[in-house]
MIFI-315887 format. One line per 10 residues: their letters; for each residue x, y, z of C-alpha. Coordinates in steps of 0.2 Angstrom, whole numbers, plus 2048, in hexadecimal, padded with zeros to 3 digits. Last residue first. Example, Ala and Ser with C-alpha at 12.3 -4.5 7.8 and 13.67 -1.06 7.14 Angstrom:
! MIFI-315887
sa = 844:7FB:824; 83E:7EA:827
***
This chain:
! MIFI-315887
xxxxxxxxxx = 80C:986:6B9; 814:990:6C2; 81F:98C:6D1; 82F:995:6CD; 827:9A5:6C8; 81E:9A4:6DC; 82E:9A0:6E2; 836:9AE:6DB; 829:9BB:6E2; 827:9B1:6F5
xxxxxxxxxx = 83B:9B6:6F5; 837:9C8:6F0; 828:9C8:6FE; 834:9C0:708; 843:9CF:706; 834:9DD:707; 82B:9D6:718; 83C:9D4:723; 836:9D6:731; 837:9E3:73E
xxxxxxxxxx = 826:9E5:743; 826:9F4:739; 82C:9E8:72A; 81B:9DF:72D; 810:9EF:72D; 81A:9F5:71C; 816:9E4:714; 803:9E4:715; 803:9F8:713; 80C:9F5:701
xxxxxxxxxx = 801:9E6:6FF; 7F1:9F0:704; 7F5:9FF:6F8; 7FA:9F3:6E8; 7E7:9EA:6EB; 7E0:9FC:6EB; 7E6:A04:6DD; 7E7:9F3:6D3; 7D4:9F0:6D3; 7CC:9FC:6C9
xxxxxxxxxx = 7D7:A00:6BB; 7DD:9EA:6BC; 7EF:9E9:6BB; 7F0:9E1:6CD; 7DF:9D8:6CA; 7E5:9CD:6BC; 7D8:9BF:6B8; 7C8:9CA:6BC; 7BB:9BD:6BA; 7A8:9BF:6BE
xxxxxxxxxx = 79C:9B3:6BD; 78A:9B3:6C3; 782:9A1:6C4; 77A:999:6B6; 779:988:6BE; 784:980:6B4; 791:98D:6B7; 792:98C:6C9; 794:979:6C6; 7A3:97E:6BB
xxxxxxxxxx = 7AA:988:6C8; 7A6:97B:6D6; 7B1:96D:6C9; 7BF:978:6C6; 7C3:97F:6D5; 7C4:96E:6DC; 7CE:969:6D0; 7DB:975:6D6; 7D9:971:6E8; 7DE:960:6E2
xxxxxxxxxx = 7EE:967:6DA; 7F2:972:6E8; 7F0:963:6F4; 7FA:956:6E8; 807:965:6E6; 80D:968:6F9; 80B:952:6FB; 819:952:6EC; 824:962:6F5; 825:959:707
xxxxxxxxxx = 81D:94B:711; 81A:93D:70C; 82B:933:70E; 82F:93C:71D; 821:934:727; 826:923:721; 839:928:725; 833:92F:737; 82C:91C:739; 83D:916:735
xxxxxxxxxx = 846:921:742; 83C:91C:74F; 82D:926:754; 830:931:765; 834:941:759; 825:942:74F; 819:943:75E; 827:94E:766; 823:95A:758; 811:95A:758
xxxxxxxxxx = 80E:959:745; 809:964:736; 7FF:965:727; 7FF:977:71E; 7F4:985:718; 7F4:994:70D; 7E8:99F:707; 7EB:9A9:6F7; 7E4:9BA:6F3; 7DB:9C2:6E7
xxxxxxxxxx = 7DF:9B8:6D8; 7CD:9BC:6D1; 7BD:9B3:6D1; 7AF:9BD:6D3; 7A0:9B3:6D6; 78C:9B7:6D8; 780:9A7:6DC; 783:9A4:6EF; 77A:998:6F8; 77D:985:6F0
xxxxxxxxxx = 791:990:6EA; 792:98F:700; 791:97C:701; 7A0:97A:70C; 7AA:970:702; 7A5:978:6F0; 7A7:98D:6F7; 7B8:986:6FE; 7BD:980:6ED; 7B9:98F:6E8
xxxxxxxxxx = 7C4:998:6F1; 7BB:9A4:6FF; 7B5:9B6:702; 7A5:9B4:707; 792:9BC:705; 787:9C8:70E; 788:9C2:71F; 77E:9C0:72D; 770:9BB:71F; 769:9AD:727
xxxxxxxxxx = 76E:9A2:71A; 77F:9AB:718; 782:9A9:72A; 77C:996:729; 789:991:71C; 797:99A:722; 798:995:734; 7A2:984:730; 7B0:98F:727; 7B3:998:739
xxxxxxxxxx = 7AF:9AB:739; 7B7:9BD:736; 7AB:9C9:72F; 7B3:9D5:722; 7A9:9E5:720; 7A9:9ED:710; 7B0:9FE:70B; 7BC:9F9:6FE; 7CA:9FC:70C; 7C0:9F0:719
xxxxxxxxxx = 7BF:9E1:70A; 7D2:9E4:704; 7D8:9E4:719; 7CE:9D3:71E; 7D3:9CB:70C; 7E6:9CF:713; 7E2:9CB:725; 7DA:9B8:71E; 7CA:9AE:71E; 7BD:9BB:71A
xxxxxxxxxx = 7AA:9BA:71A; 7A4:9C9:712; 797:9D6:71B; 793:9E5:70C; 792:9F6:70E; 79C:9F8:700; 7A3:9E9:6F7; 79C:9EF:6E8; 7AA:9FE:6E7; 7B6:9F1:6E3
xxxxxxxxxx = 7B2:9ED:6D2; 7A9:9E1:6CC; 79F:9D8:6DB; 78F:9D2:6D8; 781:9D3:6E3; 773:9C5:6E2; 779:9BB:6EF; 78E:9BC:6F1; 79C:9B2:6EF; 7AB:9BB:6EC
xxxxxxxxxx = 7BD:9B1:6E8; 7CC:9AC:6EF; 7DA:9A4:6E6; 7DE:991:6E6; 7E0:985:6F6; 7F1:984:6FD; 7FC:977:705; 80B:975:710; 815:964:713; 818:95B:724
xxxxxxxxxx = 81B:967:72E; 825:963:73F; 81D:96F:74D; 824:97E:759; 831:982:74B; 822:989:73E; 826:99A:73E; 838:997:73A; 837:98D:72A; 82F:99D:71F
xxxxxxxxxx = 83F:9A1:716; 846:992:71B; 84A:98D:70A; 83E:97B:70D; 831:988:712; 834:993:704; 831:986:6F8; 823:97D:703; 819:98D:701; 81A:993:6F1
xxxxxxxxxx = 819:981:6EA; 807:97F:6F2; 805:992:6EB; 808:98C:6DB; 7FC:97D:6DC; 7EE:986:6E6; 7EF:990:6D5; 7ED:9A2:6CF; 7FF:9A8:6DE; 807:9B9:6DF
xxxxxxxxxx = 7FD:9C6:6D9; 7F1:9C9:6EA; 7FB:9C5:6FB; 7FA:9B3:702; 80E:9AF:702; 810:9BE:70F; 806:9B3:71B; 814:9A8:71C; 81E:9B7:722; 812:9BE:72E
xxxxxxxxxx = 80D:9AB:733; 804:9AE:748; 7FE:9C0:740; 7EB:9BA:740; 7E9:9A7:744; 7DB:9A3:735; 7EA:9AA:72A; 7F3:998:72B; 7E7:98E:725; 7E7:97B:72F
xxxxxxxxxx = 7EB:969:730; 7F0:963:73E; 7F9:953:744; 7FD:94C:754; 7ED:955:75F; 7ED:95D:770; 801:959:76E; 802:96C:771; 80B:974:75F; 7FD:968:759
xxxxxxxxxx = 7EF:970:763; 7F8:982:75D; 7F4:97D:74C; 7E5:978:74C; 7E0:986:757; 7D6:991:74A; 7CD:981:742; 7C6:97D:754; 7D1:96B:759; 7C7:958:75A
xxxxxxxxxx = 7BA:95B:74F; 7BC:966:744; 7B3:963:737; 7C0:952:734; 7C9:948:740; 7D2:93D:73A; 7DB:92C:740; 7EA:928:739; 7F3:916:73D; 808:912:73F
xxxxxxxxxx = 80C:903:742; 802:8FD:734; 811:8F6:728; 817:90A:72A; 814:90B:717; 801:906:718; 7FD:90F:727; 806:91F:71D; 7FD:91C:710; 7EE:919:718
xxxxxxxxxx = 7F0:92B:720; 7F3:933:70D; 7E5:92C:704; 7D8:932:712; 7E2:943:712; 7E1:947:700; 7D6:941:6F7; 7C9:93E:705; 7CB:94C:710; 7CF:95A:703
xxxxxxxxxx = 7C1:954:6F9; 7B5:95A:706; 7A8:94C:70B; 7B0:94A:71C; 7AD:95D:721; 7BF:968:721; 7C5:96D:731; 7D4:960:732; 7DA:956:744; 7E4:947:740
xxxxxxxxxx = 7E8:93E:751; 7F8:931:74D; 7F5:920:754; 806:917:759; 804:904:755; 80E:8F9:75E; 81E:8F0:756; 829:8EF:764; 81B:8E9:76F; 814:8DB:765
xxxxxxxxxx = 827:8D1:767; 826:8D6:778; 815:8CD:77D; 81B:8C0:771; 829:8BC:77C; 81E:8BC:78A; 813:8B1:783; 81F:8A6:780; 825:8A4:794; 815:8A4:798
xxxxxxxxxx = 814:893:78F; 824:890:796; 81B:893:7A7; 80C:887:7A3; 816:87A:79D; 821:879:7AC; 812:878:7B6; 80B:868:7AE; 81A:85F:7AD; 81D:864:7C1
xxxxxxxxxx = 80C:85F:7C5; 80D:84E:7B9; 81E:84C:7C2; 816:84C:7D5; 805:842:7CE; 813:834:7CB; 81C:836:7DC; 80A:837:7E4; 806:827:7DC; 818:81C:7DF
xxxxxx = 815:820:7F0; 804:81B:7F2; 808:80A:7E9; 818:80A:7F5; 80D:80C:804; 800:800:800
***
């Protein structure tokens, strides 16, 4: 009896000691896998845009651009966007980027008023007919480091610009500068701002999104916006009056949170570095370009208004005043000790450079 029990408890002894071994080489292996998943995790990068999701901006440009990324990085990198403002007000985008509030922001430059003086020189009237030249504009003189040192708080990824700015109105049309007075515009930029309020009209500052309803409700009497603009936030359904003229130029950029970019490893940086730049600058401006072309079409179709004044700067009735608020555009900006003249040369040559 004793050596039966024995030889039991000796047996049920290895079976434990098989079985327990098992168990702790099998956690063993998952701990090896547990690391082996942790060196390639994913890192989520917030995208935060104010443009709605059907504009063409956000899905044939930035949709196509975040699953490239995804796909490039072997998904160890994935873009989640944000669009209509969402996730950052559209005149914060940067400065929630600069912040780490959000990793990536795209946003225009003149909606934060005196923040890019020099960038800002880029968007006076003459010096851009196309998102596509400007698009160049900008990232030419960016990669120069003309422009490079307002952007130091944040890694841009490329810069961007839609085409010029037009006049939408309801029923008034807008020939000659005069027409704008008395008249409550819409405007996106300090340069547009100063052109409206030396005509004699009154620009009303407002985000993109608020557009639609103030015109409805008639707030205001009509917009100062690209076309493309007009298409994305439905304005050209309101409006049935347009002047298109190279009246001024709005720039934007893409940018990241700089310690966001900075903690990636260096093969991650390379997927980001591999689309950003020059190319992405021109597949904005070239889709902000077709944009233009398809709402103006539709304006057409529907017997819209249209008024064109291709060269305002040379224009008798419009030359006056556009060459008076460069001059005073560039002479408030040298007073604050930049130097206005030398970018605005520099933002010249670029702009000969890039046209197409």
């Amino acid at each position: 009896m004793k050596k039966d029990f024995l030889k039991k408890t000796i047996t049920a002894g290895i079976v434990l000691t098989a079985t327990f071994g098992s168990i702790g080489c099998s956690q063993s292996n998952d701990a090896n896998e547990t690391a082996a998943v942790s060196t390639d995790e994913v890192t989520t990068l917030r995208f935060s845009h104010f443009w709605p999701a059907t504009a063409a901006l956000h899905t044939d440009v930035f949709e196509p651009w975040a699953r490239k990324i995804e796909e490039e990085s072997d998904g160890r990198l994935e873009v989640e966007i944000y669009p209509s403002a969402t996730l950052s007000k559209p005149d914060i985008t940067y400065d929630s980027t600069a912040k780490g509030t959000v990793d990536i922001g795209a946003q225009v430059q003149g909606y934060i008023s005196g923040r890019f003086p020099l960038t800002e020189i880029t968007q006076l009237p003459g010096l851009s007919s196309s998102g596509t030249q400007l698009s160049c504009m900008l990232q030419t003189l960016y990669n120069d480091d003309v422009i490079a040192s307002e952007y130091e708080d944040t890694h841009p990824l490329f810069m961007m610009a839609s085409g010029p700015g037009a006049f939408h109105t309801i029923d008034k049309p807008i020939r000659v500068p005069e027409d704008l007075e008395g008249m409550r515009i819409r405007r996106p930029l300090e340069i547009a701002a100063n052109i409206i309020e030396a005509a004699g009209g009154t620009p009303v500052g407002m985000p993109a999104s608020d557009q639609y309803t103030s015109l409805q409700r008639g707030v205001i009497d009509g917009v100062s916006t690209p076309w493309d603009a007009a298409g994305a936030f439905k304005l050209a359904e309101l409006t049935n009056t347009h002047t298109t003229m190279p009246l001024y130029g709005s720039a934007l950029l893409v940018t990241m949170n700089k310690d966001k970019y900075e903690s990636l490893p260096d093969d991650l940086k390379q997927v980001i570095d591999n689309n950003s730049g020059m190319e992405m600058a021109k597949t904005a401006g070239n889709l902000f370009d077709s944009e233009d072309v398809r709402v103006i079409a539709e304006a057409r179709a529907r017997g819209d208004t249209m008024i064109e004044i291709p060269d305002p700067l040379n224009d008798p009735a419009w030359g006056g005043i556009l060459k008076t608020e460069i001059q005073n555009y560039l002479d408030n900006l040298a007073a604050q000790g930049l130097d206005a003249q030398g970018v605005y040369e520099q933002a010249q040559a670029a702009s000969a450079a890039c046209k197409t």
